[in-house]
N, C-alpha and C positions, 0 to 999 in steps of 0.2 A: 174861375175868373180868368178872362184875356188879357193881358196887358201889352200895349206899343213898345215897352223896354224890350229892348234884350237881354242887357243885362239884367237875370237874373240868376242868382246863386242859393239853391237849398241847402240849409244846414241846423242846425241843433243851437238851441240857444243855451251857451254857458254861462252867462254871467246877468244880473240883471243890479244893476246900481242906481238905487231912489235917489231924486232929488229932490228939494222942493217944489218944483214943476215937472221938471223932465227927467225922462231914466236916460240912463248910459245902455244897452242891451247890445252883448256881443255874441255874433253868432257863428259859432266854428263849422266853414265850409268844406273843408279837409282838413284832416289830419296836420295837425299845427299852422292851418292857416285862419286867421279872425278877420272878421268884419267889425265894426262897432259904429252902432248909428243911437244919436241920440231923437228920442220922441218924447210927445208929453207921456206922463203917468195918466191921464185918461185913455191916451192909445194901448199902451200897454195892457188896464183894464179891461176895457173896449175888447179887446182882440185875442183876450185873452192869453198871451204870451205869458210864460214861467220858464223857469230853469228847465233844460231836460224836452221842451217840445221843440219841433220841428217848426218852421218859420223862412221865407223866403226874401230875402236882400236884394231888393229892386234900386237898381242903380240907372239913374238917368241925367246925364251931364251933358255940357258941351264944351267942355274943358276938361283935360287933363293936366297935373301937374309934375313934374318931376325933380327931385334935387338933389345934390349931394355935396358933399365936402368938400 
């Protein structure tokens, strides 16, 4: 599959946290770096996503934010 993103980041799904609708699913891109996006549990389904597979973090904004103390 194509997609217009650039950003996109492969990496290893570590974690998967069920909600009542949505998971939490974070997926480590390097070596202690995480992403975590939340989708519903039919995508997750759907897409078959589990702990331990590979899965790609397509990020598309137009904003960034930044902040600190």
């Amino acid at each position: 599959m194509k997609l217009s993103a650039r950003n996109q980041l492969k990496g290893t799904v570590k974690k998967i946290t069920e909600g009542a609708v949505n998971s939490e699913v974070v997926l480590e891109v390097a070596p202690g770096v995480e992403i975590t996006a939340v989708i519903t549990k039919s995508s997750v389904a759907s897409l078959g996503i589990r702990e331990g597979s590979t899965a790609v973090a397509v990020i598309k904004a137009s904003n960034v934010m930044v902040g600190v103390d």
